[in-house]
C-alpha positions as CSV (number, residue, x, y, z in Angstrom):
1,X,188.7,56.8,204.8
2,X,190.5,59.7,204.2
3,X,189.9,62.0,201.2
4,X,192.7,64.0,199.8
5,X,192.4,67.8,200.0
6,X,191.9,69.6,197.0
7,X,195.1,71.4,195.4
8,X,194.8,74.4,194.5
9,X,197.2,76.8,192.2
10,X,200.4,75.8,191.2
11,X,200.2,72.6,193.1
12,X,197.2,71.5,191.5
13,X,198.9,71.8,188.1
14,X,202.0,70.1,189.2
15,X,199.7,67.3,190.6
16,X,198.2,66.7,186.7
17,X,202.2,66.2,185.7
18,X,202.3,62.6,187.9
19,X,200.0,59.9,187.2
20,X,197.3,59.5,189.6
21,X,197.4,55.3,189.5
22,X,199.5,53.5,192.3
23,X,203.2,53.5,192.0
24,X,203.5,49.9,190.4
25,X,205.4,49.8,187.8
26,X,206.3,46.5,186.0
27,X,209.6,45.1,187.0
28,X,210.2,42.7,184.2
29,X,211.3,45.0,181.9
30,X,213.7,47.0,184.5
31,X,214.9,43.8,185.3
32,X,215.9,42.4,182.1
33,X,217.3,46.0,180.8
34,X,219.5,45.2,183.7
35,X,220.9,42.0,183.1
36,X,221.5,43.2,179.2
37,X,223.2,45.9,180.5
38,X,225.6,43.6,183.1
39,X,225.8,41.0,180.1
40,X,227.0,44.0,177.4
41,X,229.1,45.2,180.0
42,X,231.0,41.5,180.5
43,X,231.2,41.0,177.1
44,X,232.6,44.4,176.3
45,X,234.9,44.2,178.6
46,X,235.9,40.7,177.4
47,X,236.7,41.7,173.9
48,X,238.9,44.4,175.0
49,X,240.5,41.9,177.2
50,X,241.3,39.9,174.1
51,X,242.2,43.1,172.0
52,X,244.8,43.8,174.6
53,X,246.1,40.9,174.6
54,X,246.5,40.3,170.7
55,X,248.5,44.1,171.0
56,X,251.0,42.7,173.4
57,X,251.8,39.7,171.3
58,X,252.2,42.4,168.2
59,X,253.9,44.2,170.4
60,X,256.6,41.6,171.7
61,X,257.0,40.7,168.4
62,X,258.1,44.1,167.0
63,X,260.1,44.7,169.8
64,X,262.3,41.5,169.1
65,X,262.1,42.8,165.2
66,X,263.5,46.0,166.3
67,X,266.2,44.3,168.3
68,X,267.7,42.2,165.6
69,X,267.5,45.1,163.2
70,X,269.0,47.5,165.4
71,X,271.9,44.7,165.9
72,X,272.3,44.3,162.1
73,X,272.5,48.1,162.0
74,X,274.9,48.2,164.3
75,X,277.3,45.3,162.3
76,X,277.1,47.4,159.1
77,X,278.1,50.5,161.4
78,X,281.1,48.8,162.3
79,X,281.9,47.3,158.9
80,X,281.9,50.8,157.2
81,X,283.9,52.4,160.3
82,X,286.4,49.5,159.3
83,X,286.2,50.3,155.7
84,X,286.7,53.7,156.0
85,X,289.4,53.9,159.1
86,X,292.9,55.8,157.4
87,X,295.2,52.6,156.9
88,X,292.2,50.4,155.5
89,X,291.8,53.5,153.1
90,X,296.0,53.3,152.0
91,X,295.8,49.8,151.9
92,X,292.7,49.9,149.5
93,X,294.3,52.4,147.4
94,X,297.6,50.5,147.1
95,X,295.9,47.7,145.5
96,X,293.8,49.6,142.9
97,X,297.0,51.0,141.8
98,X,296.5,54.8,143.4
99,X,300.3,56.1,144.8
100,X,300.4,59.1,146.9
101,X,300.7,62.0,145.4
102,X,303.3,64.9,145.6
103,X,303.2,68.7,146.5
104,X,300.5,70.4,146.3
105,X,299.8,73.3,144.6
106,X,296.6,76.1,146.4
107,X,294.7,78.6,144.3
108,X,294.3,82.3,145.9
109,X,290.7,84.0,146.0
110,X,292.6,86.6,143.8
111,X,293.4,83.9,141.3
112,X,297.2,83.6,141.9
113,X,299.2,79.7,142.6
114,X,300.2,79.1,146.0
115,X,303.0,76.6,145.9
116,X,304.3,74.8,143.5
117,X,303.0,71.4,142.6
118,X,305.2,68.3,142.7
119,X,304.5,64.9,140.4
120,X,303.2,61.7,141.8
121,X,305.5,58.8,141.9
122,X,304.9,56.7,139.1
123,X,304.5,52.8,139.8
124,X,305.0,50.2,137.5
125,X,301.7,47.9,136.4
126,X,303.9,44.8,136.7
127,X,303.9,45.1,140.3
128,X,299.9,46.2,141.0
129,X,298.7,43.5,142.6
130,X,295.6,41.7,141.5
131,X,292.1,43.4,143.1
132,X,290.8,41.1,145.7
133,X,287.2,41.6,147.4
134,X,287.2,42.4,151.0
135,X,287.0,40.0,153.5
136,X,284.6,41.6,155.8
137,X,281.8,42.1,153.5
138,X,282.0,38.9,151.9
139,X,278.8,37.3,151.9
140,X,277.9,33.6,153.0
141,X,278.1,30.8,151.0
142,X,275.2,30.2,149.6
143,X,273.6,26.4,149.6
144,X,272.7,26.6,145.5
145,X,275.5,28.1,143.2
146,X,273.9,31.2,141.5
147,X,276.9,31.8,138.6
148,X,279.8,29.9,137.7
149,X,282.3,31.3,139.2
150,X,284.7,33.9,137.4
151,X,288.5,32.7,136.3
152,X,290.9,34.8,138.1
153,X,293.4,36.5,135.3
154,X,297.0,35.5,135.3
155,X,299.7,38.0,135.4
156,X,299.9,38.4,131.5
157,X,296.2,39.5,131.4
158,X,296.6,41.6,133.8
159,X,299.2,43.4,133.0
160,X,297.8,43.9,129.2
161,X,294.7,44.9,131.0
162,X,296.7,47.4,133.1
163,X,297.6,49.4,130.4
164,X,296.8,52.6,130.3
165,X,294.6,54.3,127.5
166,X,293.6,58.1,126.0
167,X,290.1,56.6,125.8
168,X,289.4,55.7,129.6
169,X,290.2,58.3,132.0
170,X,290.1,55.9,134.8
171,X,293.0,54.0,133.3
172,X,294.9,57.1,134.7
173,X,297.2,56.7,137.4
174,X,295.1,58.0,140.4
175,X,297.1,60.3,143.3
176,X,296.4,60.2,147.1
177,X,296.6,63.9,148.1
178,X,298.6,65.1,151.1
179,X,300.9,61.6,150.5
């Protein structure tokens, strides 16, 4: 049989480092680190999977959120840009009573009057109509009545309604500049 030759220097102490037995090591373990490993790896990889796939749903649900509020948005956008186009504006002043008003007058940085200013026409309160909500922000009818509905005046209210007062500055006939 042959002997092994005796190591000398640095190779003898590198020879202590490694174990002098046969090179059997026992498999079981290796094996079944293995298979845990595989089996963690499926698993993980399944509840990602499943993760992903919950975000998706989330997601496709948000994005049709998004969608109908971004429609909405866009409704209101084109209510207000009704509401606040030039004639809806005259129109909406004529029935609150407002009448365009006359010259106007400009104050100079120095503090002198440019102009002189001109009176608004004066309308009478008989013929203000009656204030009526608009039409295209009136809401749906609702299936269950929430107040009983408010009677509408008659012309005789109104018009003792109409009268102005010292007290309320708002009773003030109101003037449209520029008209």
């Amino acid at each position: 049989m042959s002997r092994k030759p005796e190591l000398r220097g640095r190779a003898a102490r590198l020879a202590r480092l490694l174990p002098a037995g046969a090179g059997t090591a026992a498999r079981t373990p290796f094996v079944l680190l293995v298979v845990l490993l595989l089996g963690g790896g499926l698993i993980g990889l399944l509840v990602l999977n499943s993760a992903l796939s919950a975000g998706s749903f989330q997601l496709d649900d948000l994005q049709k959120d998004t969608k109908s509020l971004t429609d909405e948005e866009q409704a209101l956008q084109r209510d207000v840009d009704a509401y606040a186009a030039p004639d809806a504006l005259q129109r909406r002043a004529r029935e609150l009573g407002m009448v365009p008003g006359g010259d106007p007058a400009f104050l100079n940085p120095d503090g002198t009057v440019k102009g002189v200013p001109g009176a608004a026409a004066q309308q009478s309160s008989a013929r203000t109509p009656v204030v009526r909500p608009p039409e295209v922000l009136a809401p749906a009818p609702s299936p269950t009545p929430t107040a009983p509905p408010t009677p509408t005046p008659t012309p005789s209210t109104a018009a003792a309604s109409a009268q102005p007062s010292a007290a309320t500055p708002s009773a003030q006939p109101s003037t449209i500049p520029g008209r």
